[in-house]
C-alpha positions in Angstrom: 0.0 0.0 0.0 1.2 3.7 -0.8 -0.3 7.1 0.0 -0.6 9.5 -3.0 2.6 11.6 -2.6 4.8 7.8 -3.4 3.4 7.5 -6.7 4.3 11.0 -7.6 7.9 10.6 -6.1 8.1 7.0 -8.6 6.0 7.7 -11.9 5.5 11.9 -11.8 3.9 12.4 -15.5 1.7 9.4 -14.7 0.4 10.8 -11.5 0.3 14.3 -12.8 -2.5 12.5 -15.4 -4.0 10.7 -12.8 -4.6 13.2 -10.5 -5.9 15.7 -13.3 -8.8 13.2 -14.7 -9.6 12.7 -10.9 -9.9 16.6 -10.5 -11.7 17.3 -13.8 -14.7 17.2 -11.9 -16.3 17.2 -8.6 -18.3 13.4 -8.2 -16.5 10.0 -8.3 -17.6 6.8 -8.1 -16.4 4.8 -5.2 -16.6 1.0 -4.6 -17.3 -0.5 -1.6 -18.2 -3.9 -0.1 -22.5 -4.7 1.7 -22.0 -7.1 4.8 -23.0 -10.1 2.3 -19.9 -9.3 -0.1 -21.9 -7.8 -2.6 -20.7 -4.4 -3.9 -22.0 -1.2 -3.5 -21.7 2.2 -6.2 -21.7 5.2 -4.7 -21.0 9.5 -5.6 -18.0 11.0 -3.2 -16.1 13.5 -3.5 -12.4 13.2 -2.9 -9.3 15.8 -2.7 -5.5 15.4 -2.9 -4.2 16.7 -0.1 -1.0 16.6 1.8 0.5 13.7 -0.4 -3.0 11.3 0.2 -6.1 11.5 -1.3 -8.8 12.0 1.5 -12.7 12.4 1.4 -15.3 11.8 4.0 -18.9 10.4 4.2 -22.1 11.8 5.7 -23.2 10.2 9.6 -25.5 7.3 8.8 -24.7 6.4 5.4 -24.5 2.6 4.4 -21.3 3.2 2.4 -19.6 5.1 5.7 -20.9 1.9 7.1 -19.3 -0.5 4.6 -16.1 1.1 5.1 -15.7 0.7 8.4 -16.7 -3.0 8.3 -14.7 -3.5 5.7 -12.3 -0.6 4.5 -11.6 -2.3 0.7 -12.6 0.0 -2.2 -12.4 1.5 -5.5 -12.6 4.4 -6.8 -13.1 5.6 -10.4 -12.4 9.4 -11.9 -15.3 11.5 -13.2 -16.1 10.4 -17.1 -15.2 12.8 -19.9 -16.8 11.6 -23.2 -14.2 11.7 -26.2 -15.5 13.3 -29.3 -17.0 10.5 -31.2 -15.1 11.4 -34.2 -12.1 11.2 -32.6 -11.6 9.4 -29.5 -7.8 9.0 -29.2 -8.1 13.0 -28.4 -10.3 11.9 -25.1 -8.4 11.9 -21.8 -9.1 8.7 -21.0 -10.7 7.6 -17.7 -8.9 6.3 -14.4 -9.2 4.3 -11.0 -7.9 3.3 -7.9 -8.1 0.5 -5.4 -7.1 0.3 -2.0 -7.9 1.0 1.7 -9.6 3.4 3.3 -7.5 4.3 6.9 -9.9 6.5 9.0 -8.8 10.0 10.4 -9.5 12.5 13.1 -12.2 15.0 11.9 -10.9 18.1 11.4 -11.3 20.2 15.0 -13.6 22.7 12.5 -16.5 20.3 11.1 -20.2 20.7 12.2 -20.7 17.1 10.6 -20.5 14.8 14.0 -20.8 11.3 13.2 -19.3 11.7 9.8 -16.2 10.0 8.4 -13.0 10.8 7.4 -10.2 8.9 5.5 -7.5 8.7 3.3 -7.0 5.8 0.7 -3.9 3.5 1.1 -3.4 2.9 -2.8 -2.7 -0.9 -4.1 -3.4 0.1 -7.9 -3.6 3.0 -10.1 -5.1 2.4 -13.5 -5.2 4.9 -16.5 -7.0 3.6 -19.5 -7.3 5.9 -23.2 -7.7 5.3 -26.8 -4.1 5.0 -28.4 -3.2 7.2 -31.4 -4.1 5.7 -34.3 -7.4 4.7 -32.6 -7.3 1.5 -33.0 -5.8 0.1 -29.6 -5.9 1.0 -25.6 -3.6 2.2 -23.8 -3.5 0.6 -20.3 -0.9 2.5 -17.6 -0.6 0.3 -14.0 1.1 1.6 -11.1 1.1 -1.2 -8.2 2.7 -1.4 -5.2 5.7 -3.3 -4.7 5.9 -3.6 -8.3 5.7 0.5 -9.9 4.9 1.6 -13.2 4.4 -0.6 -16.3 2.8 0.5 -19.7 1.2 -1.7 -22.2 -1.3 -1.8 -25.0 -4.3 -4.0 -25.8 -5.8 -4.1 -29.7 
């Protein structure tokens, strides 16, 4: 596992991306696990901050609920639609898996109950149309084993 600031320090032009389709807009989607194993979709919003990647959850909702039973998830960037006439000028989409590690609310919030975490990253993913558009482009980052590139036709 790796916070944020680890996989800027080892693959910086990857990250850079990464971090700027997560920032293109305000909701992601974030992954999480039901007590029967089943998973659950969800909006959050999420911020880079202070080398991690933090967000936080309302009091009393089931996916605040499902993290701290289990703190497993993914979460996937906002989706920019390429033009259909050219999708190898689309940015691509990307997503992360890990663990969410819960934090002290900040001494300021009027949300008691709430929760507040930063993700422990496994995998980084950053997926695009290749130029020509005729393949994918599928950049990894994992822990333990860094950056890798590849392409899938």
């Amino acid at each position: 596992m790796a916070r944020w600031e680890e996989i800027e320090k080892d693959a910086p032009e990857f990250a850079a991306r990464v971090r700027a389709l997560f920032e293109s807009g305000t909701n992601k989607t974030i992954a999480t696990l039901r007590k029967d194993g089943s998973p659950r979709i969800s909006a959050c919003e999420a911020q880079f901050e202070q080398g991690d990647i933090t967000f936080g959850m309302m009091p009393g909702s089931v996916k605040l609920a499902d993290l701290r039973r289990d703190p497993r998830l993914a979460m996937h960037s906002p989706t920019l639609e390429p033009p259909a006439d050219h999708p190898e000028s689309g940015p691509g989409d990307t997503k992360l898996a890990g663990r969410a590690v819960e934090t002290p609310p900040p001494a300021d919030t009027p949300h008691v109950g709430a929760g507040f975490f930063r993700v422990d990253i496994d995998e980084v993913a950053l997926t695009y149309v290749g130029v020509p558009a005729d393949h994918l482009v599928i950049e990894t980052w994992h822990a333990g084993r860094g950056y890798r590139r590849r392409t899938r036709t």
